[in-house]
MMTF fields as JSON, N, C-alpha, C and O atoms, coordinates in Angstrom:
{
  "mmtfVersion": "1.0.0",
  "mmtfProducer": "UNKNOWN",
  "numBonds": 271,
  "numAtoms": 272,
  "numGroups": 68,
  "numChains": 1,
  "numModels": 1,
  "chainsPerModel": [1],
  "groupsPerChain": [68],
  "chainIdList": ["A"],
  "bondAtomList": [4, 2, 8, 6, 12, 10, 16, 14, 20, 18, 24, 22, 28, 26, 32, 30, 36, 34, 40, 38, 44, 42, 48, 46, 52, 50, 56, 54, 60, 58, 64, 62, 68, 66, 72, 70, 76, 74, 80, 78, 84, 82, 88, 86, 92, 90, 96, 94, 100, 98, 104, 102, 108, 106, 112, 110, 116, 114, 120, 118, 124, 122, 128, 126, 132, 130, 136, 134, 140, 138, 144, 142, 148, 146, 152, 150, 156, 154, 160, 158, 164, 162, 168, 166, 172, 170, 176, 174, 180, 178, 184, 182, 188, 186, 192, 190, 196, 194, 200, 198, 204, 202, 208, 206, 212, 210, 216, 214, 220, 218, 224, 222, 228, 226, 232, 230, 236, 234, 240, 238, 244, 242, 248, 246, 252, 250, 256, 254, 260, 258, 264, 262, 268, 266],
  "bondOrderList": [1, 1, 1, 1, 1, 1, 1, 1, 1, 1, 1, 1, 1, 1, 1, 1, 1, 1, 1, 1, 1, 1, 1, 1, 1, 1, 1, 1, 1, 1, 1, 1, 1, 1, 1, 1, 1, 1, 1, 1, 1, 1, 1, 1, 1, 1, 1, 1, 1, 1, 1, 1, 1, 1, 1, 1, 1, 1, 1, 1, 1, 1, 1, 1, 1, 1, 1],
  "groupList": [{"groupName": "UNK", "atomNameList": ["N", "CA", "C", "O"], "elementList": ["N", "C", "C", "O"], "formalChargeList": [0, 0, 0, 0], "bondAtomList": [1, 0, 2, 1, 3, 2], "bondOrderList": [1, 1, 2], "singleLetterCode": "X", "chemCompType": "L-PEPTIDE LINKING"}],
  "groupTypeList": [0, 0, 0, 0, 0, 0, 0, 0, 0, 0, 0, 0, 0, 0, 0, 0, 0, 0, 0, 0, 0, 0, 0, 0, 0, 0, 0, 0, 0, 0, 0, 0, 0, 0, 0, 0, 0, 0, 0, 0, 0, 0, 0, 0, 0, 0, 0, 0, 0, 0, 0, 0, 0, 0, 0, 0, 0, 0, 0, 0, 0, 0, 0, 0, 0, 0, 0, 0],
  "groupIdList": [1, 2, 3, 4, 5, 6, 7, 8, 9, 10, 11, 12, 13, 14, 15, 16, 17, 18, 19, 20, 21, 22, 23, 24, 25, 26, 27, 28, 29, 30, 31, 32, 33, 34, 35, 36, 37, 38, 39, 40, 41, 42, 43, 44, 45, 46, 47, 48, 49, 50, 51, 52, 53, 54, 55, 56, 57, 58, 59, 60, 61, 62, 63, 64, 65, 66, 67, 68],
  "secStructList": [7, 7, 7, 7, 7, 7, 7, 6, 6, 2, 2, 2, 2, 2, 2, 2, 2, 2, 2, 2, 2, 2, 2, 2, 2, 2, 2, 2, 1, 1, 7, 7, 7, 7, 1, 1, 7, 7, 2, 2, 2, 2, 2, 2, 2, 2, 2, 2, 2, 2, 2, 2, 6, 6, 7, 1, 7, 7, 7, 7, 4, 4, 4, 7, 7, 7, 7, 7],
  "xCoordList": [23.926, 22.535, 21.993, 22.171, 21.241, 20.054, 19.826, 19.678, 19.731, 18.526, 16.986, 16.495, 16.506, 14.545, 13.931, 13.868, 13.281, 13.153, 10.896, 9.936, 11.059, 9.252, 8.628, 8.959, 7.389, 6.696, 5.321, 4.598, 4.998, 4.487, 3.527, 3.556, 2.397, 1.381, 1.341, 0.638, 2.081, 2.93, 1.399, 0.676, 1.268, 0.153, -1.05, -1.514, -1.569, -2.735, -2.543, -3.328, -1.668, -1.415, -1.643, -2.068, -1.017, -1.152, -2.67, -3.153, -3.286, -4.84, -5.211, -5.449, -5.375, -6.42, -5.743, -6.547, -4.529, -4.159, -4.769, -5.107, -4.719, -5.104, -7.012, -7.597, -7.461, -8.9, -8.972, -9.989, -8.167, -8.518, -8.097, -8.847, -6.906, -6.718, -7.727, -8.464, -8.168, -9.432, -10.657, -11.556, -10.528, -11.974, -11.948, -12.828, -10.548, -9.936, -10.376, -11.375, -9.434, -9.509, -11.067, -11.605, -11.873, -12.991, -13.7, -14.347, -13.642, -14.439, -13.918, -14.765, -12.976, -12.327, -12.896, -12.862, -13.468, -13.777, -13.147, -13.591, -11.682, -10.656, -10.768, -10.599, -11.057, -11.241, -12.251, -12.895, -12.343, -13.543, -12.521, -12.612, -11.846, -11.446, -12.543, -13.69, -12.21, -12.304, -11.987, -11.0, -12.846, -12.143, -11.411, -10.699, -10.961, -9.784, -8.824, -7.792, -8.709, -7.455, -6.4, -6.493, -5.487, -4.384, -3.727, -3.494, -3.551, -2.493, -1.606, -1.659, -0.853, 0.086, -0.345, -0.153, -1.05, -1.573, -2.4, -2.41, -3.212, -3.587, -2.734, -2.831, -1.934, -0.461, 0.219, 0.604, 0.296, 0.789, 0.344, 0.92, -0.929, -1.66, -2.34, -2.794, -1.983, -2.508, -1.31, -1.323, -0.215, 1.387, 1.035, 0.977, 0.867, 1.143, 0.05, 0.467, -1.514, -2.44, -2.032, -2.06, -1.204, -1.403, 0.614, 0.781, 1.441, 2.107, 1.633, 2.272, 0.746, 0.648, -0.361, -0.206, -1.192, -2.108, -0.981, -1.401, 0.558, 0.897, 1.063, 1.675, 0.147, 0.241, 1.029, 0.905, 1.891, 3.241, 4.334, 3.97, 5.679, 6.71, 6.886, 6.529, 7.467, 7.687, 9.108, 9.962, 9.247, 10.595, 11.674, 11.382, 12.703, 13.774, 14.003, 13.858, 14.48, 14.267, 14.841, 14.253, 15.873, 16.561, 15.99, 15.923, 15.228, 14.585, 13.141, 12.515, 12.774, 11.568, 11.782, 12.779, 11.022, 11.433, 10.365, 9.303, 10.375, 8.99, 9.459, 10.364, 7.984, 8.076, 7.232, 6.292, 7.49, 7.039, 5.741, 5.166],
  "yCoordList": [-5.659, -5.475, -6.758, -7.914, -6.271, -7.85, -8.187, -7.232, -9.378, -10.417, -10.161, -10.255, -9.868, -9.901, -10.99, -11.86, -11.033, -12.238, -12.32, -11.585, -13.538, -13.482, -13.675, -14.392, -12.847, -13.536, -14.623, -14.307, -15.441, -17.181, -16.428, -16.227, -15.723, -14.633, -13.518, -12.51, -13.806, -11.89, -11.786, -10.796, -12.765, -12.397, -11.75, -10.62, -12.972, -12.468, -11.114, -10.3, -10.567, -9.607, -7.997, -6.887, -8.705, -7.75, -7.248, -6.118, -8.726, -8.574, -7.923, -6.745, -8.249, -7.249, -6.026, -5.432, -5.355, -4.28, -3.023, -1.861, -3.892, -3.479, -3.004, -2.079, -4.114, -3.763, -3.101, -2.418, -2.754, -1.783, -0.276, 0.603, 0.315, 1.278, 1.378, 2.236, 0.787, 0.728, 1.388, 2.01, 1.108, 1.565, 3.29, 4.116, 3.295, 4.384, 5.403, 6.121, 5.324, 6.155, 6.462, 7.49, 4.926, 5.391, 6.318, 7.218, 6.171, 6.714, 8.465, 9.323, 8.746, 10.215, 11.037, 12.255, 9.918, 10.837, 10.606, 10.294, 10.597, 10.589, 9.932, 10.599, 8.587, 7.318, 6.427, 6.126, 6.0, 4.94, 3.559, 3.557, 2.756, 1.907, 0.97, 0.904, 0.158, -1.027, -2.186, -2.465, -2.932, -4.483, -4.549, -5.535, -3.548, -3.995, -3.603, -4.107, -2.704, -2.38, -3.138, -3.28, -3.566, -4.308, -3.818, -2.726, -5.313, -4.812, -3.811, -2.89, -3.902, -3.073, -1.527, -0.883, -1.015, -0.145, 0.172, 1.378, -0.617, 0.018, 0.168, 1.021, -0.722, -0.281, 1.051, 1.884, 1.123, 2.36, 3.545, 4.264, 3.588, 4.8, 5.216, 6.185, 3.342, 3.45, 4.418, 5.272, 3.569, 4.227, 6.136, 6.829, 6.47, 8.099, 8.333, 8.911, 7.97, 8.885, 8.883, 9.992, 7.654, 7.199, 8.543, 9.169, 8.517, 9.383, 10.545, 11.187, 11.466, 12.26, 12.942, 14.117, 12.193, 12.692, 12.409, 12.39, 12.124, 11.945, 11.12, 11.345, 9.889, 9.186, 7.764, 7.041, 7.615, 6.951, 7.722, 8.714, 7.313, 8.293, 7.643, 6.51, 8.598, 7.912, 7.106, 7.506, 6.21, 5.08, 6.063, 6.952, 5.89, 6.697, 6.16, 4.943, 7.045, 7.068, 5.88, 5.167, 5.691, 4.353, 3.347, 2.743, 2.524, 1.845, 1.446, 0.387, 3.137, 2.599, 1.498, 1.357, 1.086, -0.177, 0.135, 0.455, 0.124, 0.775, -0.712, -0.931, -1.555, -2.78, -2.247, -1.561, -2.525, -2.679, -3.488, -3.626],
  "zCoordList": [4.055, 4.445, 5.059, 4.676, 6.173, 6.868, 5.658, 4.896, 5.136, 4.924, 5.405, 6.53, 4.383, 4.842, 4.96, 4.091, 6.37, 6.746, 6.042, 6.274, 5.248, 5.296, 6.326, 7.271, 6.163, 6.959, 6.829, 5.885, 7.354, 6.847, 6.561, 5.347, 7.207, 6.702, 5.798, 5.86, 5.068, 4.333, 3.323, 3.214, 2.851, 1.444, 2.404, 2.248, 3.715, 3.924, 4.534, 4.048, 5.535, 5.941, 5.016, 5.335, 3.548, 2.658, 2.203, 2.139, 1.876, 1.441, 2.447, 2.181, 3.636, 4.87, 4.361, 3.643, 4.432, 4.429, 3.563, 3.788, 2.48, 1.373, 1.264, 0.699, 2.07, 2.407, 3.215, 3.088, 4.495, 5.433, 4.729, 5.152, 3.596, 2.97, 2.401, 2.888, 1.423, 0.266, 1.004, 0.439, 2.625, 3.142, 3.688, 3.928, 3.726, 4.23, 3.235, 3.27, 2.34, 1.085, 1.118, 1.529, 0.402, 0.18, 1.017, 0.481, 2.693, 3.476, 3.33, 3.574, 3.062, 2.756, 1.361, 1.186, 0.351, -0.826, -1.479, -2.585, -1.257, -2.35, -3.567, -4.588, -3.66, -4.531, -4.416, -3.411, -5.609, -5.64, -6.595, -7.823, -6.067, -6.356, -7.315, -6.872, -8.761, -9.463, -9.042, -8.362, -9.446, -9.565, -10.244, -10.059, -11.616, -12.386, -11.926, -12.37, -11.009, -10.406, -9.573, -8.354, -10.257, -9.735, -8.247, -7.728, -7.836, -6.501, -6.497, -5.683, -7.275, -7.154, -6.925, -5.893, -8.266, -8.127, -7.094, -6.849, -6.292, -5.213, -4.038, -3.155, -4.144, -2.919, -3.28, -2.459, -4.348, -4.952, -4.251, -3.434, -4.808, -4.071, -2.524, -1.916, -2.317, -0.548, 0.412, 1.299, -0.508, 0.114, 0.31, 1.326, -1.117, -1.584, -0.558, 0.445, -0.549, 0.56, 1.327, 1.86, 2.234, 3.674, 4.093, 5.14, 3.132, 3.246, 3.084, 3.918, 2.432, 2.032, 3.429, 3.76, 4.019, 5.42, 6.257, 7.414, 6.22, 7.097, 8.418, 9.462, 7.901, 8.556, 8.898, 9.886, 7.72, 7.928, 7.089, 6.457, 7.049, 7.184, 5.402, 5.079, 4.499, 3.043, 3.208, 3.999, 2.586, 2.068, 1.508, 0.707, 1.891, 1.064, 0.095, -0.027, -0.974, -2.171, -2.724, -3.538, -2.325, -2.94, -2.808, -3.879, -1.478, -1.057, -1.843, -1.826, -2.764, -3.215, -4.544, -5.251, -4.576, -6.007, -6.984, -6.452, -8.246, -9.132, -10.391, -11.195, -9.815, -11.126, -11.95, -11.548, -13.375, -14.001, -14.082, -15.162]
}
């Protein structure tokens, strides 16, 4: 397998991301996100909506990773 290369921006890339889903969701109804809600968990569920409208393709199965 490639080597995954970082990228020097990866965190901030993630934070915007994460705020542009958060606005998404919210603007749909679906969710009303916490401050206690951890990253993860909101990647979690940004992943499942943003697959689930179809608008990006899901990870094959092996690929997905589930931390603890």
């Amino acid at each position: 397998m490639a080597k995954n290369k970082k990228l020097l921006n990866e965190t901030g890339l993630l934070r915007e991301g994460i705020r542009i889903g958060m606005r998404y969701a919210e603007k749909r109804g679906v969710v009303e996100f916490e401050a206690t809600d951890s990253h993860h968990e909101k990647v979690e569920y940004l992943y499942r909506l943003l697959v689930h409208d179809r608008l990006i393709q899901p990870l094959a199965k092996m690929d997905l990773s589930q931390k603890a």
